[in-house]
C-alpha positions in Angstrom: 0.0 0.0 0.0 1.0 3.4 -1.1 0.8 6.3 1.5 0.3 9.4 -0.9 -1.5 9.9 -3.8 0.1 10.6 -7.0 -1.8 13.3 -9.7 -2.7 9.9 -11.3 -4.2 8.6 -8.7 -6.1 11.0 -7.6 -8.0 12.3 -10.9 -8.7 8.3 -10.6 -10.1 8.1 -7.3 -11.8 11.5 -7.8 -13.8 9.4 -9.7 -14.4 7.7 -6.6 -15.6 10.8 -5.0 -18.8 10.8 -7.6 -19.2 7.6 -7.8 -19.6 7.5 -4.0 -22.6 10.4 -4.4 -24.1 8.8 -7.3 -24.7 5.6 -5.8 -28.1 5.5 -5.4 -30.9 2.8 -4.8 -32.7 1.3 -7.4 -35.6 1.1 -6.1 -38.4 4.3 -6.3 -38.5 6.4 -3.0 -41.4 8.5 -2.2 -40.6 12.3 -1.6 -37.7 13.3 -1.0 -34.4 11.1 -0.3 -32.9 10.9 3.1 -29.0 12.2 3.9 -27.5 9.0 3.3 -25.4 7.6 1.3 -26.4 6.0 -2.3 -26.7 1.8 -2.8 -24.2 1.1 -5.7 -23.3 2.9 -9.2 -20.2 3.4 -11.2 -17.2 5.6 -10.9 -16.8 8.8 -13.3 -14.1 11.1 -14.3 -13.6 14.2 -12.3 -11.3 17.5 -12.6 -8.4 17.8 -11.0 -8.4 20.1 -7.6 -6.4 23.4 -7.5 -3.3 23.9 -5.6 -3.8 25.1 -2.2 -3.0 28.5 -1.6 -2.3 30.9 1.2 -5.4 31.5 3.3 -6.2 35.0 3.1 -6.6 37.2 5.6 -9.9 37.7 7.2 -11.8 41.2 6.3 -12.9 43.8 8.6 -15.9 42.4 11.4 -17.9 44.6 9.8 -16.8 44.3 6.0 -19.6 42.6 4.0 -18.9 38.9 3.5 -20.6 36.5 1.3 -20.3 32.9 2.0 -21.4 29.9 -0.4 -22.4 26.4 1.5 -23.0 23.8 -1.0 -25.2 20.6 0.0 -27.1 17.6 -2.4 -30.1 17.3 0.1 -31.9 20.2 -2.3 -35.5 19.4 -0.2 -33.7 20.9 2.6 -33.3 24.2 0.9 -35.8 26.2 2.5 -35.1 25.8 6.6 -31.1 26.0 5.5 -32.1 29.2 4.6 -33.9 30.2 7.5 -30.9 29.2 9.1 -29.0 31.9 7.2 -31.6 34.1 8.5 -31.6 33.5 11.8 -27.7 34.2 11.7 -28.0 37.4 10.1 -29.9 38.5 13.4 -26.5 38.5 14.8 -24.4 38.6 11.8 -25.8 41.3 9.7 -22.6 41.5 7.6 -22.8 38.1 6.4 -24.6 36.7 3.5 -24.7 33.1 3.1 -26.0 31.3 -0.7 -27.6 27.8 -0.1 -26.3 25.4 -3.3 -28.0 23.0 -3.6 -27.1 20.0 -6.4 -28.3 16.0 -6.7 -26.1 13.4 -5.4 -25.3 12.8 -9.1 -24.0 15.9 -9.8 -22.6 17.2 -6.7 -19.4 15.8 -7.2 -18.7 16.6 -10.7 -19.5 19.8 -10.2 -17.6 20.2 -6.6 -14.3 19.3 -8.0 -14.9 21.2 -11.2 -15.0 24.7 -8.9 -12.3 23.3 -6.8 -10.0 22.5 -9.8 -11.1 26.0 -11.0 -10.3 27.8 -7.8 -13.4 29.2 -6.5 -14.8 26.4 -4.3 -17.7 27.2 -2.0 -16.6 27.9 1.5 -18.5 25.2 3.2 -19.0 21.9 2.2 -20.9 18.6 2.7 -18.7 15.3 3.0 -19.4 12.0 3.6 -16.3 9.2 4.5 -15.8 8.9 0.6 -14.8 12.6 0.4 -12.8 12.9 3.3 -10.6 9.9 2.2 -10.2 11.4 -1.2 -9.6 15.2 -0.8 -8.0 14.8 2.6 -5.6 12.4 1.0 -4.6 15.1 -1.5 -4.8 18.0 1.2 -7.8 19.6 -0.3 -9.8 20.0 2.9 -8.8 22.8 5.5 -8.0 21.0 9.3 -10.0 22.2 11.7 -8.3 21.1 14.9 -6.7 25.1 15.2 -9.9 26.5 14.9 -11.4 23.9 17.6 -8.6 24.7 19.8 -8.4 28.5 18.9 -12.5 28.5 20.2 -12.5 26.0 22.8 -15.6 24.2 20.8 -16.2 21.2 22.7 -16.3 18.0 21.0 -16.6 16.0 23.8 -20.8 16.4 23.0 -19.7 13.6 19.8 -19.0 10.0 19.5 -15.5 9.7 18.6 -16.3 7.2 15.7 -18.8 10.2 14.4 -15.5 12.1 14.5 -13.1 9.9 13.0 -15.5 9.6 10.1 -14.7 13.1 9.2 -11.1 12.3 9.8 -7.8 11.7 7.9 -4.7 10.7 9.3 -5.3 11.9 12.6 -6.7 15.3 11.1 -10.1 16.4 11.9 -11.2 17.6 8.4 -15.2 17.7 9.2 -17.8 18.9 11.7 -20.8 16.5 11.7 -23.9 18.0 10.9 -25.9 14.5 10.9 -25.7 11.0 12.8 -28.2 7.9 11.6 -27.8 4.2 10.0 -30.1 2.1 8.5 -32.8 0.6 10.8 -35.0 -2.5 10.2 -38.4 -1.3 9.0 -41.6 -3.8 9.3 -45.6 -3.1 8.3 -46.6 -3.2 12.2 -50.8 -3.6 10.9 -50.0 -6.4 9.2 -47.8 -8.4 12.2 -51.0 -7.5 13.8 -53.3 -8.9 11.5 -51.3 -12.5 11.6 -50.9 -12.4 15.7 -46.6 -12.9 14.9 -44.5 -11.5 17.1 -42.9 -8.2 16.0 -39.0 -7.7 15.0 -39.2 -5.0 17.9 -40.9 -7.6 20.6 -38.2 -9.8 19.5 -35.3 -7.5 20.1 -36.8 -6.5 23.7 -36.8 -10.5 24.4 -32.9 -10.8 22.6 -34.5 -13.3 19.7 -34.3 -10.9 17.0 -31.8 -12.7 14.5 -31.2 -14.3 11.1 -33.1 -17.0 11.9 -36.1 -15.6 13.3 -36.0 -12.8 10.3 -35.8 -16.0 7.6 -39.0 -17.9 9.9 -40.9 -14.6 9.8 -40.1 -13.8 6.0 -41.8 -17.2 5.3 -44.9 -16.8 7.3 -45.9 -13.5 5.3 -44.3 -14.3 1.6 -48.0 -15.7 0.5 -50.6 -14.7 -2.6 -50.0 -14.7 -6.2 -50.2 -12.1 -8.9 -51.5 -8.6 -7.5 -52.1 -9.8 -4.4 -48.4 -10.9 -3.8 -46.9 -10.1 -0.4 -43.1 -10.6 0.3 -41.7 -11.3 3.8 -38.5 -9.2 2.8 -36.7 -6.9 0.8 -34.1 -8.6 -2.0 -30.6 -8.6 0.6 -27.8 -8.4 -1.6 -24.5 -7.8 -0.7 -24.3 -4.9 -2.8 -25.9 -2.4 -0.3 -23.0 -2.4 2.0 -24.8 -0.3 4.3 -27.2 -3.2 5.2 -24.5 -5.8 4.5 -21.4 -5.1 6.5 -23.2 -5.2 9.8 -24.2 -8.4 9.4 -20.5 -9.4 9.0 -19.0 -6.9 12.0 -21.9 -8.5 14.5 -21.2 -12.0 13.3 -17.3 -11.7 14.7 -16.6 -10.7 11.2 -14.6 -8.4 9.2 -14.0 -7.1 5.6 -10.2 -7.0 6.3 -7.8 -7.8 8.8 -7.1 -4.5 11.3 -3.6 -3.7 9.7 -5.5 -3.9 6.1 -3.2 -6.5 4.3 -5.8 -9.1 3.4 -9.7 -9.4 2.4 -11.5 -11.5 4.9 -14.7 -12.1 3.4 -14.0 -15.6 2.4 -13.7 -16.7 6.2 -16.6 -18.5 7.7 -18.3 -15.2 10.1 -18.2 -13.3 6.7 -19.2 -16.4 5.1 -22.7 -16.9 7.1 -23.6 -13.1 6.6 -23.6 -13.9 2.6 -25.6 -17.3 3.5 -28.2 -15.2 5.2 -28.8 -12.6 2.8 -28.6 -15.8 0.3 -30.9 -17.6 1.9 -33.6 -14.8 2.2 -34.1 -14.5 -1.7 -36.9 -17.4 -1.7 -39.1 -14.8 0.2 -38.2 -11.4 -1.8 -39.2 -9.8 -5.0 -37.1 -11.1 -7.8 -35.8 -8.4 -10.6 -39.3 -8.7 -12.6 -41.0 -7.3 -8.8 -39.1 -4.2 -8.6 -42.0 -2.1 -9.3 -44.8 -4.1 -7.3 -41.8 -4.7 -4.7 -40.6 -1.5 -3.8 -40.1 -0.8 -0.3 -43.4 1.4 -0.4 -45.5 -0.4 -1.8 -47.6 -2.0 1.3 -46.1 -5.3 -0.7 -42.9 -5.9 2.0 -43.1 -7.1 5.1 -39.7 -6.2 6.2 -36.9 -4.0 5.4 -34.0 -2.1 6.0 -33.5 1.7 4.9 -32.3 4.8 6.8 -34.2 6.3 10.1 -35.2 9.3 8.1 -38.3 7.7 6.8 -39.5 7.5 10.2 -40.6 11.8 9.0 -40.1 11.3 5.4 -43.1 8.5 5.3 -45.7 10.4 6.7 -48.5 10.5 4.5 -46.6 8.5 1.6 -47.3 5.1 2.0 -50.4 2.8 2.9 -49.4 1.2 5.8 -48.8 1.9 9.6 -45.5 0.4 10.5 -42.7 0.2 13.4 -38.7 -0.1 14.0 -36.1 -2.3 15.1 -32.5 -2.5 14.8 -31.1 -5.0 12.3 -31.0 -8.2 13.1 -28.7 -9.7 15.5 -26.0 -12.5 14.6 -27.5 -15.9 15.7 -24.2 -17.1 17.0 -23.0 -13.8 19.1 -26.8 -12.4 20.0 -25.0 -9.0 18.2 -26.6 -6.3 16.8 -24.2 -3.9 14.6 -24.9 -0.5 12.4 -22.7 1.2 9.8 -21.8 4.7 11.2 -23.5 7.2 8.6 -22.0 11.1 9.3 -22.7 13.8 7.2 -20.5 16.7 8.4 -19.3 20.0 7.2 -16.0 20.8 5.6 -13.8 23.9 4.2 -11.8 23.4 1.0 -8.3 24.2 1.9 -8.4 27.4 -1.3 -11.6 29.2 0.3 -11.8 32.7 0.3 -13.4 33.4 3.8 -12.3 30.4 6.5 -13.0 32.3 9.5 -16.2 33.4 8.9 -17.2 30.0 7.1 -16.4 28.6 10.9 -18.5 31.3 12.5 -21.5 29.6 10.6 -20.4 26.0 11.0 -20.5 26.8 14.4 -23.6 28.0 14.4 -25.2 25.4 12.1 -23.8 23.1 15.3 -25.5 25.1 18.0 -28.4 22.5 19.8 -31.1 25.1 18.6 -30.2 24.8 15.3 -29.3 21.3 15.1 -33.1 20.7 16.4 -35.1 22.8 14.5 -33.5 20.5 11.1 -34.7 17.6 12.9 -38.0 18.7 13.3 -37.7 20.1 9.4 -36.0 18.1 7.3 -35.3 14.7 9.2 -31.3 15.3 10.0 -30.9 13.1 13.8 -28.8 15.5 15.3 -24.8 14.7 15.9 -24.9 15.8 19.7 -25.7 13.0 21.8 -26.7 14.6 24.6 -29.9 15.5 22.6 -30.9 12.1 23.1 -30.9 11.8 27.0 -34.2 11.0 27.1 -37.2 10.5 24.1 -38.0 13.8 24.2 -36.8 15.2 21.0 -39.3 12.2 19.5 -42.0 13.4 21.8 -42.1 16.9 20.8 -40.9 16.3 17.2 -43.9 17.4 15.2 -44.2 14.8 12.3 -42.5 11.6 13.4 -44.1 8.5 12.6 -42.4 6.4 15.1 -43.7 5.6 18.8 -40.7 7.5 20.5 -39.6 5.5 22.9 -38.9 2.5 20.5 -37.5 5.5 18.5 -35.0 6.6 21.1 -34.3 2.6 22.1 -33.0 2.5 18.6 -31.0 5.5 19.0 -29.3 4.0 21.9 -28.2 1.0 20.3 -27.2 2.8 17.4 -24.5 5.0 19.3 -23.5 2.4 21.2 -22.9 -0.4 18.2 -21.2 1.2 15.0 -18.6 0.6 12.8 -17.9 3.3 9.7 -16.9 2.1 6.4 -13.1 1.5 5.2 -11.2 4.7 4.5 -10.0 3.6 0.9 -8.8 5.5 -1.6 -10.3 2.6 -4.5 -13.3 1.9 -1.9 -16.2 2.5 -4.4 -13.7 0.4 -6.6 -14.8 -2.6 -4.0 -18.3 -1.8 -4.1 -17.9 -2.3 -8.0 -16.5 -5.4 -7.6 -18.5 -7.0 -4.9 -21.5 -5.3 -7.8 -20.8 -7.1 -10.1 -20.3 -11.1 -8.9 -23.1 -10.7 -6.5 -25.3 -9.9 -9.1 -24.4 -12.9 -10.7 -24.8 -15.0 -7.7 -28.3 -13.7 -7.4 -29.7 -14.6 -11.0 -27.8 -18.3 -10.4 -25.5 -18.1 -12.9 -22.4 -18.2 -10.7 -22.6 -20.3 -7.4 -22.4 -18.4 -4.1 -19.1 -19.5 -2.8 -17.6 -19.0 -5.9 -18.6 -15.6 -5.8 -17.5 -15.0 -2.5 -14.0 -16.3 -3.6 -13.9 -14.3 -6.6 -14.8 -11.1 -4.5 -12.1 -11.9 -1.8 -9.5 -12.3 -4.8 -10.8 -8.6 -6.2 -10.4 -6.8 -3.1 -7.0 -8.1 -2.4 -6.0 -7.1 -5.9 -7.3 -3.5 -5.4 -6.1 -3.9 -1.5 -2.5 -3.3 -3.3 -3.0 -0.2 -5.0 -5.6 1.6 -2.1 -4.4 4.8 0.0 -5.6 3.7 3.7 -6.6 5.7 7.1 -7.0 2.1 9.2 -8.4 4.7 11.8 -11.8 4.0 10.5 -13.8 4.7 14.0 -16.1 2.4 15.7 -18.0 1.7 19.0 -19.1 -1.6 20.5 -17.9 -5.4 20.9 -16.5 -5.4 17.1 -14.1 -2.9 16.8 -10.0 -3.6 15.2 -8.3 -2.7 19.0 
């Protein structure tokens, strides 16, 4: 493994950086998408970043400023700018221009103003970003101005903060905290007397093989009146997938990243699960009939923000659990998911771009998105106690099962690799699994073929082993 990217490299693994934000689920969403990361897609080209210059000096207090924060959640627009406004209250000098631009986009078109020289002054990132522009030195470190303010972090999780790390460089602020939890259609558990995956959590028998016993009791029906017990599990979505393998005693590589472990028998059983729960999920001809929303799926997996973003969009009443729990370790694991906010290293205004950060981090702030636009706030000590379920105005959730799942969240997380060629991996793992699943290539086959693909790329890839984690199955 290399420790420095080359020009070369980078321009490749800035395609990386979009292919990371164009990953996006195949199946249709209602409303608006959630501030998570896309399913699976395929790497593009991107620009080349500037140089970083000297920082320039900052203006005058009272010198007009205009600041540009650039974001892909575009749905969000509106309170983001009532944000702005409530700032100006204090900060009349300041302007700040919300930019919003799809997932598909945003990365194309962040690089292009970066290469160009006139980056916004405050950026989204997700892990993929952070890897690839704070492996080139494109992101400003924000430790001086942590230290030069005295701004507590000690209100985050550290794996929340290493997410936004590089090589022991703090390089983002996080704005968000969630994970993908384990949806279920709560009338229709009802309606056959089963137990629920929450009632099963609460009594610790929430696992693969009470998920595979339930997703046969409600796969019934034919044509138009088809029911599935559970959403196609593939691989693919790592999101849903790698959990499985952390809680199982698994891992994707070994701690010091110098082999692929998904050929070994923990990893092995997580791909048997997922394998085994096609015979009660749509197949590729479903994917309209079986979408997620469709009243059609018993059970499945997506991020906590439809808990707010379902209201009113779908024809069923339905309830939470974690996912579920390794049958050999009684282990439930999340993947750590942590928007934060970032300065490119060539912006024009850092100090007052971290005047607004900071304020975009203030508790009021962080609630009134919550209550807006379905962001769980970063600050754990905003979840205490259920209330900000309780008085959260549009949440679809019962909130104590709600903030249960919140606890077990923070306290069992792992964030994805820090790889330069990560979304290379995803690519890979793409492709064979998708082979797997239509039965023209046989499981364990696939799963060698996928180990032998990530050790190839494991020889080329820039790595931060740092990756952050809480709970039983972290690399010590």
């Amino acid at each position: 493994m290399s420790s420095k990217l080359t020009r070369r490299e980078f321009l490749r693994d800035s395609g990386f950086l979009a292919a990371a934000v164009a990953l996006v689920s195949c199946t249709p969403t209602p409303g608006p998408e959630p501030t998570s990361p896309p399913a699976e897609g395929a790497a593009t080209s991107a620009p080349e970043v500037a140089e970083p210059t000297e920082v320039p000096a900052a203006p005058p207090a009272d010198e007009p400023v205009a600041l540009r924060l650039t974001y892909w959640d575009a749905w969000s627009q509106e309170q983001y700018e009532k944000e702005v406004e409530t700032y100006r209250e204090t900060h009349p000098n300041v302007t700040v221009a919300i930019e919003m631009t799809s997932y598909g986009e945003y990365s194309p078109k962040l690089t292009a103003a970066m290469a160009g020289g006139v980056p916004p002054d405050i950026i989204a990132v997700i892990n993929a970003f952070v890897t690839v522009l704070g492996a080139n030195g494109s992101l400003l470190p924000l430790q001086p101005y942590v230290e030069g303010d005295n701004f507590d972090l000690s209100d985050y999780l550290e794996g929340n903060l290493k997410e936004g790390s590089w090589m022991g460089d703090l390089l983002a602020i996080p704005m968000t905290a969630d994970a993908v939890w384990w949806f279920y259609l709560k009338d229709v558990f009802e309606e056959e007397g089963l137990e629920t995956p929450y009632e099963l959590w609460k009594d610790g028998r929430w696992n693969w093989d009470t998920y595979l016993d339930l997703a046969a009791k409600l796969t019934k029906g034919e044509g138009m009146d088809k029911q599935w017990g559970t959403e196609n599990l593939t691989p693919n979505n790592d999101f849903w997938f790698n959990p499985q393998v952390w809680a199982n005693g698994g891992n994707l590589y070994d701690c010091e990243y110098t082999k692929c472990l998904l050929n070994e028998e923990e990893a092995v059983q997580a791909f048997e699960f997922y394998y085994a729960a096609r015979e009660y999920a749509p197949g590729p001809e479903d994917a309209e009939a079986g979408s997620m929303q469709s009243g059609r799926v018993m059970m499945f997996g997506t991020f906590e923000q439809r808990n707010t973003l379902f209201m009113g969009q779908v024809p069923f009443e339905w309830s939470c659990a974690p996912p579920p729990a390794s049958p050999n370790t009684g282990e439930i694991m999340f993947c750590g998911d942590c928007v934060g906010w970032s300065m490119p290293t060539i912006g024009k205004h850092p100090d007052q771009a971290w005047e607004f950060m900071k304020f975009l981090q203030t508790p009021e702030s962080l609630m009134r998105l919550f209550y807006a636009v379905a962001s769980p706030p970063p600050r754990v000590s905003m979840f205490d106690t259920p209330a900000i379920f309780e008085e959260h105005p549009n949440y679809g959730l019962d909130p104590q099962i709600a903030w249960e799942i919140t606890q077990a969240r923070m306290a069992n997380f792992r964030n994805m690799p820090k790889m330069s060629n990560y979304a290379e991996t995803r690519t890979a793992m793409s492709e064979t699994m998708s082979l797997v699943w239509v039965d023209t290539m046989d499981l364990h086959e696939g799963i060698e073929k996928v180990t032998q693909d990530w050790d190839d790329l494991l020889q080329d890839a820039v790595i931060d082993p740092d990756e952050g984690c809480h709970g039983k199955f972290c690399c010590s």
